[in-house]
C-alpha positions as CSV (number, residue, x, y, z in Angstrom):
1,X,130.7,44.0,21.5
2,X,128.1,46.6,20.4
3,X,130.3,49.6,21.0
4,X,133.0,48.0,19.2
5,X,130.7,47.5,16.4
6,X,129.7,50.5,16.1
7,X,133.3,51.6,16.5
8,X,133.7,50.1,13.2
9,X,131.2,51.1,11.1
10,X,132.1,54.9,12.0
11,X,135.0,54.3,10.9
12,X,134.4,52.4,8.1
13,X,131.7,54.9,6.9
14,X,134.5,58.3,7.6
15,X,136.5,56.3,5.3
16,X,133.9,55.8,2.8
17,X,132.9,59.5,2.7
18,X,136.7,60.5,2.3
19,X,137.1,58.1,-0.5
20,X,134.3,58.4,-2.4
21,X,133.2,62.2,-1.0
22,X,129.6,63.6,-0.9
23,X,126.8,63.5,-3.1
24,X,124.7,66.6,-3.7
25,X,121.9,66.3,-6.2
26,X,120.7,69.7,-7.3
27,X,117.0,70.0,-8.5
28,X,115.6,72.2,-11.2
29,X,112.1,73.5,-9.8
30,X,111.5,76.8,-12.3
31,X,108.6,77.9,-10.3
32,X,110.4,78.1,-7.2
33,X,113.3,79.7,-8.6
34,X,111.1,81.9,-9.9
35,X,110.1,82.7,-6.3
36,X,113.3,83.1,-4.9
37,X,114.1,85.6,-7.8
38,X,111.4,87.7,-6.2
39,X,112.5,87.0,-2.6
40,X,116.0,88.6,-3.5
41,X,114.4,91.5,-5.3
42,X,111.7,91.7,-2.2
43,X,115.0,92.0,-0.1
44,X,116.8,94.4,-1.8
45,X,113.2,97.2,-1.7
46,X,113.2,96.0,2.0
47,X,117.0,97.2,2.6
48,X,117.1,100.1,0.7
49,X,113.3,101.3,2.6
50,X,114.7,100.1,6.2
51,X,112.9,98.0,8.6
52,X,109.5,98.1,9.9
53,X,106.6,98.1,6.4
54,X,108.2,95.0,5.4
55,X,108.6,93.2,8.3
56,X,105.6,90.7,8.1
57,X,105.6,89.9,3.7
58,X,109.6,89.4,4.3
59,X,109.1,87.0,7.1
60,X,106.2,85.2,5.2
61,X,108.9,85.0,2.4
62,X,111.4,83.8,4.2
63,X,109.6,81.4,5.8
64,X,108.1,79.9,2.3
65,X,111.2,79.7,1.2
66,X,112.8,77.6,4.4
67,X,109.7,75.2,3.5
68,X,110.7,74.9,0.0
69,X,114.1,73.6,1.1
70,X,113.4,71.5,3.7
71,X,109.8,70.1,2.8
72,X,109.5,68.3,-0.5
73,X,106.5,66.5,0.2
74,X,103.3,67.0,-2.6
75,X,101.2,69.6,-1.5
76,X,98.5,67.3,-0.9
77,X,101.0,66.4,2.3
78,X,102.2,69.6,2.6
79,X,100.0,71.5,4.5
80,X,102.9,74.2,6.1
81,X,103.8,74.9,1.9
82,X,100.3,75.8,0.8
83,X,99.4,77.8,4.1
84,X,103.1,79.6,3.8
85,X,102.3,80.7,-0.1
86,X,99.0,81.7,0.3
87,X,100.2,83.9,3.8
88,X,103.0,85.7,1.3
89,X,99.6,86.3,-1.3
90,X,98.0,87.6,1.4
91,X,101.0,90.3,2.7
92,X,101.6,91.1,-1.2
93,X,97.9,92.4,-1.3
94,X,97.8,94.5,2.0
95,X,100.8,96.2,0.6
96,X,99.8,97.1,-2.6
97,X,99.4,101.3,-2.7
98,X,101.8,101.6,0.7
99,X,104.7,100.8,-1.4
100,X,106.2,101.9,-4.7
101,X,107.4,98.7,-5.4
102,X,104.3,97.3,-7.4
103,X,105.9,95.0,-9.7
104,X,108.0,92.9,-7.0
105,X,105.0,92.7,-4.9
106,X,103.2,91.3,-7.9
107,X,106.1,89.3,-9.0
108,X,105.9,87.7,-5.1
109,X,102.4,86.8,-5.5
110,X,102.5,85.2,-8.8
111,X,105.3,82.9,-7.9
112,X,103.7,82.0,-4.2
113,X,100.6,81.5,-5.7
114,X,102.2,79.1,-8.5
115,X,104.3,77.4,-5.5
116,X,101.3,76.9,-3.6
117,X,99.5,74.6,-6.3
118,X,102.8,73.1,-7.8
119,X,104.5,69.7,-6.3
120,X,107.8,70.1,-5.1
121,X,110.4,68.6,-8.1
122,X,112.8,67.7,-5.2
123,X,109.7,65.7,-3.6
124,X,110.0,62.8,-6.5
125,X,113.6,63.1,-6.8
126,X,113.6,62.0,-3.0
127,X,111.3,59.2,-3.5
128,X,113.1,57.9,-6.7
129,X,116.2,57.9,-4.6
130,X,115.1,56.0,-2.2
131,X,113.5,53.2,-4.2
132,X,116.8,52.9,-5.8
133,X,118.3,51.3,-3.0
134,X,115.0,49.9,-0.5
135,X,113.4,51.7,1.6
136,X,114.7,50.0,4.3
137,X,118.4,50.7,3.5
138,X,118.1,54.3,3.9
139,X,117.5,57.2,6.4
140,X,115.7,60.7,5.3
141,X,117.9,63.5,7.3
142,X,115.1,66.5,7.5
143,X,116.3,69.8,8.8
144,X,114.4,70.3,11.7
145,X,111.6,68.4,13.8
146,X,108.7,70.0,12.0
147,X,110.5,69.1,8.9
148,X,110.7,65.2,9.8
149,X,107.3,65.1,11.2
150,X,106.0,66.4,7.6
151,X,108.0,64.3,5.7
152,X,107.5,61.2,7.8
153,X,103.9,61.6,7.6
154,X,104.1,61.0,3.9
155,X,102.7,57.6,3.1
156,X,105.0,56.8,-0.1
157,X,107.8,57.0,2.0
158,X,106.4,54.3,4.7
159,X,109.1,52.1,6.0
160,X,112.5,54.6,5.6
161,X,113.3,56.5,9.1
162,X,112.6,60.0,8.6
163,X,114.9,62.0,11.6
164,X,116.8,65.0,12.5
165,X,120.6,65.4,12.6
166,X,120.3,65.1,16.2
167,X,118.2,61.7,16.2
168,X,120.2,60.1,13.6
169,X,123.3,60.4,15.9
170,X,121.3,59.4,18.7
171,X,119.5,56.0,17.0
172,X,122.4,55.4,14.4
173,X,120.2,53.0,12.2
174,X,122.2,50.3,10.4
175,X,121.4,51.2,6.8
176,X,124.3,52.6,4.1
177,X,123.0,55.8,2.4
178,X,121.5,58.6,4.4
179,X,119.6,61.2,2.0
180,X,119.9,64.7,3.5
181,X,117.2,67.3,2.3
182,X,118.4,70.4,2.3
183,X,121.7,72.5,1.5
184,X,124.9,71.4,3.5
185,X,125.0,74.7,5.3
186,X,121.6,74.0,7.2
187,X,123.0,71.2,8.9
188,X,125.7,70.3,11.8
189,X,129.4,69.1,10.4
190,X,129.4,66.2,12.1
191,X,127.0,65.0,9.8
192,X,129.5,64.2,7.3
193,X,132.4,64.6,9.4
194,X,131.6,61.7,12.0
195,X,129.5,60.2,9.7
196,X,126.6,57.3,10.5
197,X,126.2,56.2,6.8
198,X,128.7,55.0,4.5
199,X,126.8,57.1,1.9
200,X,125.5,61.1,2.2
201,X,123.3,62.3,-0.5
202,X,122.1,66.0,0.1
203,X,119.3,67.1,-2.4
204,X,118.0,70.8,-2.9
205,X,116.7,72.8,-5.2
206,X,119.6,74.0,-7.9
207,X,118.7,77.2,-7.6
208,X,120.3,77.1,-4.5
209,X,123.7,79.1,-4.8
210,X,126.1,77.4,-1.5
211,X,126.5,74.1,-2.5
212,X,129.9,73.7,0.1
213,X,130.0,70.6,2.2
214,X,130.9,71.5,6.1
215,X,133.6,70.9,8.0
216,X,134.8,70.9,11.4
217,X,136.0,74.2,12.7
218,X,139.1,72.6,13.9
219,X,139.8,71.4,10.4
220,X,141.7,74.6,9.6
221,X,144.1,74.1,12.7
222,X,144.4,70.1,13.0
223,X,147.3,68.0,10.7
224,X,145.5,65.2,8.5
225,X,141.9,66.8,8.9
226,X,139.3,65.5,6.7
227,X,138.9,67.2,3.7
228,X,135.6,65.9,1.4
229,X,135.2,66.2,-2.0
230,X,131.7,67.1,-3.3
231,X,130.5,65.5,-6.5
232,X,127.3,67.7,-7.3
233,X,124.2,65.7,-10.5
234,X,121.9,68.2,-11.6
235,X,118.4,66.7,-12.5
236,X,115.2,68.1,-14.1
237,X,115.3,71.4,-15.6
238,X,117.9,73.6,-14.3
239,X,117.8,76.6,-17.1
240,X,116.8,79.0,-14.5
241,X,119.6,78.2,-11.9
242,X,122.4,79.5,-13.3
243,X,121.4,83.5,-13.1
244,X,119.2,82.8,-9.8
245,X,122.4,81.5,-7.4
246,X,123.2,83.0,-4.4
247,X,125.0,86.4,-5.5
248,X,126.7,89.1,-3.6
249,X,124.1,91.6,-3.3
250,X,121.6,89.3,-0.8
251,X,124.0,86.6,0.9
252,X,122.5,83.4,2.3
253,X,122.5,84.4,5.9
254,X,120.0,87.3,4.9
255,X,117.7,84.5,3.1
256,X,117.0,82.4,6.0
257,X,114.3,83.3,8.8
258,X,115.0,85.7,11.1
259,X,112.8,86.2,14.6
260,X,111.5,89.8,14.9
261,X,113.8,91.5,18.3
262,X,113.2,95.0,17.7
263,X,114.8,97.7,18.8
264,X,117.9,97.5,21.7
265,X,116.0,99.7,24.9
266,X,117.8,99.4,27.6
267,X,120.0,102.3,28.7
268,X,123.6,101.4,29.7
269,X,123.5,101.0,33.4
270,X,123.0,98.6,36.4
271,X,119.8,96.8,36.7
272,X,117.9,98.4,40.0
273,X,117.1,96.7,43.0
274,X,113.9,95.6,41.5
275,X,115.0,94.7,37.6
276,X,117.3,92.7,36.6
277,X,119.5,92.1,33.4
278,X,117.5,89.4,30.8
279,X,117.7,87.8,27.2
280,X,114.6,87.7,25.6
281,X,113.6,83.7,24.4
282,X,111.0,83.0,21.7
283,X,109.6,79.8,22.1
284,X,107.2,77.8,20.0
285,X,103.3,78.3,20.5
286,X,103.5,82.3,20.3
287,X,104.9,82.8,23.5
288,X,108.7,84.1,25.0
289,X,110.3,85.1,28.0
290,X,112.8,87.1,29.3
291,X,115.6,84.8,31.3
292,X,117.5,86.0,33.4
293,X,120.8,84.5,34.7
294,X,119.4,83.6,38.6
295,X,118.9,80.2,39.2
296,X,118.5,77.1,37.2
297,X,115.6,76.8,34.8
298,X,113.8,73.1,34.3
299,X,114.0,71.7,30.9
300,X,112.5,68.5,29.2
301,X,114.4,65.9,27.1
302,X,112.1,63.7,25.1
303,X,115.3,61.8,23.8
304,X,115.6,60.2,27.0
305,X,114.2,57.2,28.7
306,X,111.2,57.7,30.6
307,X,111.8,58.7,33.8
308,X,114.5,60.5,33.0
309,X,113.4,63.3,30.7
310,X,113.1,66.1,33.0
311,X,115.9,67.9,34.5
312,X,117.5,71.4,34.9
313,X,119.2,73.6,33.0
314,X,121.6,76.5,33.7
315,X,120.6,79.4,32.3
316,X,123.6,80.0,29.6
317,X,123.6,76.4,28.4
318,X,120.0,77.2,26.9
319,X,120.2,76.9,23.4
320,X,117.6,77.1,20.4
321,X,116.4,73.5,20.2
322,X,116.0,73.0,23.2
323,X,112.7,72.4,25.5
324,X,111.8,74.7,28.4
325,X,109.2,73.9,31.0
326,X,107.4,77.1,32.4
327,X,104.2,78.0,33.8
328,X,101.7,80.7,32.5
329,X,101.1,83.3,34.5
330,X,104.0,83.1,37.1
331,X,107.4,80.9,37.7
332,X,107.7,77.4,38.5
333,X,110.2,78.9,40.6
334,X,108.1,81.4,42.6
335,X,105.6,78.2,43.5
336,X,108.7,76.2,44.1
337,X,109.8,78.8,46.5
338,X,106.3,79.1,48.4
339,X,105.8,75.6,48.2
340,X,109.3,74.6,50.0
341,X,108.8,77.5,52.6
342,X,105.7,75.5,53.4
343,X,107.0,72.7,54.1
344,X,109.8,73.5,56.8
345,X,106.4,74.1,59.3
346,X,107.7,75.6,62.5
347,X,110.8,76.9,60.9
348,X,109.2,78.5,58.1
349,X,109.3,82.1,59.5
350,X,112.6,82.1,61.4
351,X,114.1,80.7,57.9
352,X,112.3,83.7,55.5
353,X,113.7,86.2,58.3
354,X,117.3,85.2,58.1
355,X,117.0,85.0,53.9
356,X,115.6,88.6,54.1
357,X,118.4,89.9,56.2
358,X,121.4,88.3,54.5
359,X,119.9,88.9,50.9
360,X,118.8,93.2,52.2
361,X,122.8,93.2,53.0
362,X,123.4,91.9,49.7
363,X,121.2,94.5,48.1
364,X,122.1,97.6,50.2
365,X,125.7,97.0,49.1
366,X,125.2,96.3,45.3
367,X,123.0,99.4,45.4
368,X,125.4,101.5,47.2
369,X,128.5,100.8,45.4
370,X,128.1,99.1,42.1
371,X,127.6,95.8,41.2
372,X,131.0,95.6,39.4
373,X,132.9,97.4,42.8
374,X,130.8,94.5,44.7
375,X,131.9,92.0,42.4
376,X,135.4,92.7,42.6
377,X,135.5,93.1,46.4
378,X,133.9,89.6,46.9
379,X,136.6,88.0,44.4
380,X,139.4,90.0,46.9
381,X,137.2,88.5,50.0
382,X,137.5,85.0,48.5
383,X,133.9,83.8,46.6
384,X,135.1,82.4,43.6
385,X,131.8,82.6,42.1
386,X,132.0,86.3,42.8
387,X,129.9,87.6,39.5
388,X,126.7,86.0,40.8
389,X,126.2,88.6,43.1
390,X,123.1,90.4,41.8
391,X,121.7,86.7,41.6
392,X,122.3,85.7,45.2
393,X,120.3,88.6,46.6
394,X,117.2,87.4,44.4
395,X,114.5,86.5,47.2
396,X,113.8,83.3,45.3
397,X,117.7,82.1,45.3
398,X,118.5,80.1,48.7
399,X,122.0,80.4,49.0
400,X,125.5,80.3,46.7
401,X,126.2,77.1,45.4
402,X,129.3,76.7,47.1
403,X,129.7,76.3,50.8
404,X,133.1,78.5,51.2
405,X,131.6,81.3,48.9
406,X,128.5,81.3,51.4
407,X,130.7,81.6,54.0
408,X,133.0,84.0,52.8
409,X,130.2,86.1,51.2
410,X,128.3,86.3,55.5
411,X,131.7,87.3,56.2
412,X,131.8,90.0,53.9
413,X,128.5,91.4,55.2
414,X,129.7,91.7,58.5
415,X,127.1,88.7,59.3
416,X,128.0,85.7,61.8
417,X,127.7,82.1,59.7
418,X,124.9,80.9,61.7
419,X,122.3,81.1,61.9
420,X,122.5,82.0,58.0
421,X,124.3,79.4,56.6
422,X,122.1,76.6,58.4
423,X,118.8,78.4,57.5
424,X,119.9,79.0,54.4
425,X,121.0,75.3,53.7
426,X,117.4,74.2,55.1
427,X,115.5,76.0,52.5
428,X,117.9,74.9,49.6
429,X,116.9,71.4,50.7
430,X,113.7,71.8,50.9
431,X,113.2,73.6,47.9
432,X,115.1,70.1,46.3
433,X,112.9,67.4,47.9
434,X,109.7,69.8,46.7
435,X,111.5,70.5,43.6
436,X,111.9,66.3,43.1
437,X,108.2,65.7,43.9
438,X,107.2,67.9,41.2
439,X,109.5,66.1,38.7
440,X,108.0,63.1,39.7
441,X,104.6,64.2,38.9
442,X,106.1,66.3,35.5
443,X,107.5,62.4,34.6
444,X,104.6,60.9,34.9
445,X,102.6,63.5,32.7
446,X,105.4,63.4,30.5
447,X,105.2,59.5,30.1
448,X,101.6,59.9,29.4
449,X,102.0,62.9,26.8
450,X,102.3,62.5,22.8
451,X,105.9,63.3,22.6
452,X,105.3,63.1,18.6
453,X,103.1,65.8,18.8
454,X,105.4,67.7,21.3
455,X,108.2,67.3,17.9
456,X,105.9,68.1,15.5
457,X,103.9,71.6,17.1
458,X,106.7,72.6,19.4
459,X,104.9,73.2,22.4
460,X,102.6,70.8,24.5
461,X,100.7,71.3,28.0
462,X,101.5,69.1,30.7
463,X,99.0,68.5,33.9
464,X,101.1,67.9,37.1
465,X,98.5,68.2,40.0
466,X,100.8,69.1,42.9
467,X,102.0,72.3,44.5
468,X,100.0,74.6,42.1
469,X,102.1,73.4,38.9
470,X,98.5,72.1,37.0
471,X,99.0,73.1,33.6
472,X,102.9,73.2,32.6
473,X,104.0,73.8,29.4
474,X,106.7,72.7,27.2
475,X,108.3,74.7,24.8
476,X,110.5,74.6,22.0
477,X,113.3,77.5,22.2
478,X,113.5,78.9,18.5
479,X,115.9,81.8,19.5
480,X,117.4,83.8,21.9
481,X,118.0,87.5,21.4
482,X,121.8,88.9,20.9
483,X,121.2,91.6,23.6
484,X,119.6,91.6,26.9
485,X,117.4,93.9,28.2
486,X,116.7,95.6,31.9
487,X,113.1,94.6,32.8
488,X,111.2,94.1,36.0
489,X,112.4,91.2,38.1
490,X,108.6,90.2,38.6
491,X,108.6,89.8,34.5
492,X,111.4,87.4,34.7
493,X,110.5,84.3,33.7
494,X,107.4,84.4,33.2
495,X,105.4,83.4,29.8
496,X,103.9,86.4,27.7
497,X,102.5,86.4,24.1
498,X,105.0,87.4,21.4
499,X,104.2,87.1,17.7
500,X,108.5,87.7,17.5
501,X,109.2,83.9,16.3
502,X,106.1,83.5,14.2
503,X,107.9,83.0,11.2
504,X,110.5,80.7,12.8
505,X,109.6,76.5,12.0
């Protein structure tokens, strides 16, 4: 009866939406449009100059800028605000004399500094809106987890849901109007597409130039695809808006912040027998990693039950959002490896010997002709899963996932099945039942961990006393680079400092 329920109102609130379209109340804020006239002109000098002097007043802009959008709280409550204008001050002043450009930076500074000390317009517009119709027949929509945390911690609004995108399709709260705070374009379709309120509402500042509601990206190709209207109520004074919109010189995309990934290094060639191929990840805290596409990676889900919130992940479904669990210092997997290998006892070293010899085969041939040739003759020779070569002869790998690829991949060694295969299979279930344990005791931290904190900071240490995994940590992915790169394989995975995402929320 509750599905069909809900069945219903999703309906009932697509046909709503289509009827009566979306809502978008555009807020004049003159000091922070004020600011984003700077930012465009900061933009422009930082085009025209190239890359690299910059770098660190653009991402303090950009940043400030995000938090304008998303973060209407006072500034009282808004400590992220305050601390981004006076960081864009403070880049403004180590500039001045290295650049020609005086009068933006001073234009920048003025505007932050004014920012910093001003409450947000769009702060009491939210909080008029919601009184309008109860606090408790509404849902804030914030743009990110950071966001919602701020905004949730804000007194005045006690007793209206404050949640992500994500979180309000999880929880689907049975209130009306949802009132989404931000521009359209910072959040998922489905938000007004497959709609959880009868009633959307977006508010943002009306300097902000892309006012278009999303859509599905089937929507072009389906018959009788939902098309919403936008109805768009400008409050406060908006004198300033109309020369400040988004024009063609500095488009949106360019606006929004951008991690720091440097220069593309990596020559184009074959990783060696010791490197492999990698993406670098930025994660929350200050930290990244390069992953590599070997074997799974373990990931937390605090949207689960307990019990159930730890798992694995393969390495191409990662996605920015997401929560990686890692160790400093060296892999979860290197431990897992060493701690499994432990625990076969008397068939530990006849089981390393046999993994050495297959995986040295594996090696000698990728080295000799090619990882593409090798590739291509193991798809003739009948592994499917042929392109994970280079990942198979990684000493911390047991085996192929797939029994006949195993099989077929000894045979095109030259190697008998056995005692391979078995040894092989031995160590892959080893590595499980020691890979389970450690779940276990990752749960049980997790269960006694401050998941709110986890949202709001974006990183959080976990203490699982068992096979050497004290002091895990979880971390937010906030990007993941366009290009990989050819590092060690000893680098793989493991945790470094990176200042990369430090302007990312």
């Amino acid at each position: 009866m509750t599905r069909i329920y809900d069945l219903n109102r999703r309906y009932s609130a697509s046909y709503a939406l289509v009827r009566d379209g979306v809502e978008i109340l555009a807020v004049g804020d003159p000091i922070s449009a004020r600011f984003n006239a700077a930012t465009r002109q900061l933009l422009i000098a930082a085009k025209n100059d190239g890359p690299g002097l910059w770098d660190d007043l653009v991402g303090a802009t950009k940043a400030l800028r995000w938090r304008l959008v998303t973060q209407p709280q006072p500034i009282s409550m808004n400590p992220a605000l305050k601390a981004g204008a006076e960081e864009v001050v403070r880049q403004s002043r180590l500039l001045r004399g290295a650049v020609s450009n005086g009068a933006i930076l001073e234009a920048l500074a003025t505007s932050a500094s004014l920012v910093g000390i001003t409450d947000p317009p769009m702060g009491r517009a939210l909080l008029r809106s919601v009184q309008e119709v109860g606090p408790g027949s509404c849902v804030v929509v914030a743009a990110s987890s950071a966001a919602a945390s701020a905004i949730g911690d804000w007194p005045t609004l006690s007793g209206t849901p404050v949640l992500t995108a994500g979180e309000l399709e999880r929880t689907r709260p049975d209130v009306s109007q949802a009132y989404v705070v931000g521009p359209p374009r910072f959040f998922r379709s489905s938000l007004v597409t497959a709609p959880v309120t009868t009633s959307v509402t977006f508010l943002m500042p009306s300097w902000f130039g892309d006012r278009q509601i999303p859509h599905s990206t089937l929507a072009a190709y389906a018959d009788g695809a939902l098309r919403l209207k936008s109805r768009v109520f400008l409050e406060g004074d908006t004198s300033d808006s109309e020369s400040l919109a988004e024009d063609s010189v500095v488009a949106e995309d360019q606006m929004l912040p951008q991690p720091v990934w440097g220069t593309h290094r990596s020559d184009d060639r074959e990783p060696a027998s010791d490197e492999v191929s990698a993406s670098k990840v930025v994660l929350s805290g200050g930290i990244a990693l390069w992953l590599d596409d070997g074997d799974r990676i373990r990931v937390l889900d605090p949207a689960q039950p307990s019990g159930e919130r730890v798992g694995y992940s393969e390495p191409g479904d990662i996605r920015p959002g997401a929560y990686l669990l890692i160790r400093r210092g060296e892999t979860e997997r290197t431990a897992l490896h060493q701690a499994a290998l432990a625990a076969l006892g008397a068939r530990r070293e006849s089981v390393d010997a046999s993994q050495q010899r297959w995986k040295a085969e594996l090696e000698k041939r990728v080295r000799q002709y090619g990882h593409s040739a090798v590739v291509t003759a193991l798809r003739i020779a009948g592994v499917k899963a042929s392109d994970r070569a280079r990942a198979w002869a990684e000493p911390l790998l047991a085996r192929p996932s797939a029994d006949r690829d195993f099989e077929a991949l000894l045979g095109w060694l030259g190697l008998p099945t056995q005692p391979y295969f078995a040894n092989a299979t031995l160590l892959r279930a080893s590595i499980i039942s020691v890979g389970q344990k450690v779940r276990h005791q990752l749960e049980d931290a997790v269960s006694a961990a401050d998941l709110a904190a986890l949202e709001r900071e974006g990183s959080l240490t976990l203490d699982a006393k068992t096979y050497g995994f004290r002091s895990m940590v979880a971390a937010r992915v906030l990007a993941i680079s366009p290009f990989s790169e050819i590092v060690n394989r000893r680098d793989a995975r493991v945790p470094f400092e990176d200042g990369g995402g430090r302007w990312l929320e």
